[in-house]
C-alpha positions as a Markdown table, in Angstrom:
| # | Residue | x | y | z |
|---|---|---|---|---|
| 1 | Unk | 9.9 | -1.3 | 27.6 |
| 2 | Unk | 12.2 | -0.3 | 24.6 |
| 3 | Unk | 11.1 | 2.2 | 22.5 |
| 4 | Unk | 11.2 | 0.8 | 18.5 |
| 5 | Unk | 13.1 | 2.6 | 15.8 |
| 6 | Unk | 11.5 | 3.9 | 12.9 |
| 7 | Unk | 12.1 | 1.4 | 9.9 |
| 8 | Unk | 13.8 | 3.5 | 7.6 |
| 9 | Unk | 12.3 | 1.7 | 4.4 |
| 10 | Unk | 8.7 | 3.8 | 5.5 |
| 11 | Unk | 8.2 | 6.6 | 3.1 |
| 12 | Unk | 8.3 | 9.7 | 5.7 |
| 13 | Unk | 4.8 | 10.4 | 3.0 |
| 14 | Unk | 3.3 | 7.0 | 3.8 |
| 15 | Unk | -0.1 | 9.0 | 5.7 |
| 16 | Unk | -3.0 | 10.3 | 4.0 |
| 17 | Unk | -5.1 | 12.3 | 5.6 |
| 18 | Unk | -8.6 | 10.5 | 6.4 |
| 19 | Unk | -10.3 | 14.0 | 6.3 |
| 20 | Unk | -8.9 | 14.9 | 2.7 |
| 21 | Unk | -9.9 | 11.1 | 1.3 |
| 22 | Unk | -13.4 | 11.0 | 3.0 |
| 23 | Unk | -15.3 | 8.1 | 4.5 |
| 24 | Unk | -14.3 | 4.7 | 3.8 |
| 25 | Unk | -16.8 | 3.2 | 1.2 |
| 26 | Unk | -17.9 | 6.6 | 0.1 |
| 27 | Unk | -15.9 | 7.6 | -2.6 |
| 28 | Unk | -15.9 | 10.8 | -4.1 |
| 29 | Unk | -15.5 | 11.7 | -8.0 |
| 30 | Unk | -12.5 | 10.0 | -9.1 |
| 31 | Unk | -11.7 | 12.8 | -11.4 |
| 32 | Unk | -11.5 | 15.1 | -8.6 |
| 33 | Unk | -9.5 | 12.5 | -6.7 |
| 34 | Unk | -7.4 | 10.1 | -8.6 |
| 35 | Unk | -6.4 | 8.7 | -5.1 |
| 36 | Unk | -10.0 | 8.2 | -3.5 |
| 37 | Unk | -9.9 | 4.2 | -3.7 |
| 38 | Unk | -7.3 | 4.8 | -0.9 |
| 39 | Unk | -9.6 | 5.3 | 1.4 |
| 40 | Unk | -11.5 | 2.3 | 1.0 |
| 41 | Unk | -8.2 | 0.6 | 1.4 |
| 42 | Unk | -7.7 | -2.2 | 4.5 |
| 43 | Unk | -4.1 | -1.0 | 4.8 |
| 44 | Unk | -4.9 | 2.6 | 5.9 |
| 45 | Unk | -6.5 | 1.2 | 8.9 |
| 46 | Unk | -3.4 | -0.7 | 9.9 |
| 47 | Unk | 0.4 | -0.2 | 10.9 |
| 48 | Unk | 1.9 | 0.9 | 8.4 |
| 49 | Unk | 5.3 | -0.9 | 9.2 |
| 50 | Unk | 4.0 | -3.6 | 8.2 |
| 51 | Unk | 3.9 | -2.7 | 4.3 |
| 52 | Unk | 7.4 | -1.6 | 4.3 |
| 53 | Unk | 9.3 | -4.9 | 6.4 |
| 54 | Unk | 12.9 | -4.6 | 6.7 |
| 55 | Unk | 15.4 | -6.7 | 4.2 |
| 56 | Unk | 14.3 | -10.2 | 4.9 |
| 57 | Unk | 11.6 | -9.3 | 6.3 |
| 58 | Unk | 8.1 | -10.8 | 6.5 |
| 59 | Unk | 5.7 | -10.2 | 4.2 |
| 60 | Unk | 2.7 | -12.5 | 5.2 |
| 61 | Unk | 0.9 | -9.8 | 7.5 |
| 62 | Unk | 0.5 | -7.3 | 5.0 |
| 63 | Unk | -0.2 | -10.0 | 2.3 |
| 64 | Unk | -2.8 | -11.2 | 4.4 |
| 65 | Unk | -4.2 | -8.1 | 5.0 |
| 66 | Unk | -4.4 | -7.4 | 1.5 |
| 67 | Unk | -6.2 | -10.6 | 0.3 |
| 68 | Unk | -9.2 | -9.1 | 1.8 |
| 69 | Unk | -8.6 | -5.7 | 0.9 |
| 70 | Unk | -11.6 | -4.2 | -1.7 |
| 71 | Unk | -9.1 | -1.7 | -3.4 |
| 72 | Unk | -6.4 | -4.6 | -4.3 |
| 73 | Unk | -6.1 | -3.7 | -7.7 |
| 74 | Unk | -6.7 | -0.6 | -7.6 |
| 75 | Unk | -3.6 | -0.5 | -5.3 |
| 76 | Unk | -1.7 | -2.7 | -7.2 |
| 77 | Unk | -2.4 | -0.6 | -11.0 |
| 78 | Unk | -1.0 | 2.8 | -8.8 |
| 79 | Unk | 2.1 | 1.0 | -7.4 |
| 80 | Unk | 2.7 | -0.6 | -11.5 |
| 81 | Unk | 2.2 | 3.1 | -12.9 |
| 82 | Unk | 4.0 | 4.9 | -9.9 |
| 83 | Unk | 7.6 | 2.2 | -10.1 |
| 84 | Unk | 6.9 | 2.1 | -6.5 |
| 85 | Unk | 9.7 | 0.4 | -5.5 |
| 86 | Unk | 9.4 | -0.4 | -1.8 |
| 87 | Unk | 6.9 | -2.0 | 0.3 |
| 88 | Unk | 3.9 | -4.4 | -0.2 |
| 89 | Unk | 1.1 | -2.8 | -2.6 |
| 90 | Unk | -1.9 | -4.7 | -3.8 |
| 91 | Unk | -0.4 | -7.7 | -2.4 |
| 92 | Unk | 2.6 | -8.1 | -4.0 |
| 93 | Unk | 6.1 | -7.6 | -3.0 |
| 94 | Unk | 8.4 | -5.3 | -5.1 |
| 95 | Unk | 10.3 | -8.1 | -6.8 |
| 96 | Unk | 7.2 | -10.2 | -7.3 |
| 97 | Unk | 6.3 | -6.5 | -8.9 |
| 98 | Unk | 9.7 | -6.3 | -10.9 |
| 99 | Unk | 8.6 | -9.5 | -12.2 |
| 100 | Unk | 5.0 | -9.0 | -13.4 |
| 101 | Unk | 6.7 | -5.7 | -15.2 |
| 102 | Unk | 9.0 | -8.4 | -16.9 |
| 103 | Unk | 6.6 | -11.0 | -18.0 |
| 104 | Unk | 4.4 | -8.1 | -19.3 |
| 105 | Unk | 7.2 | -7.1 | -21.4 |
């Protein structure tokens, strides 16, 4: 069996701690925690390679996975006001991110 490679595209920061963001669908004081919705997020539960596909890539898994995620927007608004720039966040793709930036321009 062939060990895989890490995809370099992963931000070596892409896990939060479960412990520090608390219970999924108990959120604490957003004030306290600007990050919290993160644990109510679908992706969390999930590989995380799947977010950050190599160039040319898929992104349908983690699109799919995101349809039904709770936190979408929430996710999406963070990765908007953070100019993430790689990976799959609220569902979208970074150009399909570049773009909303541009039409909201």
């Amino acid at each position: 069996m062939s060990q895989q490679l890490p995809n370099p595209q992963v931000p070596s920061n892409w896990f939060v701690d479960p412990v520090f963001l608390g219970v999924p669908g108990v959120r604490r004081d957003e004030e306290d925690n600007p990050l919290a919705w993160q644990a109510d997020a679908l992706c969390a539960q999930t590989d995380p390679e799947a977010f950050f596909p190599e160039k040319g890539g898929s992104t349908r898994e983690a699109k799919r996975i995101c349809d039904g995620c709770e936190v979408r927007s929430e996710c999406l608004d963070y990765a908007l006001e953070n100019d993430e720039r790689f990976g799959i966040w609220g569902g979208l793709s970074e150009r399909e991110r570049r773009k909303l930036r541009r039409e909201a321009i």
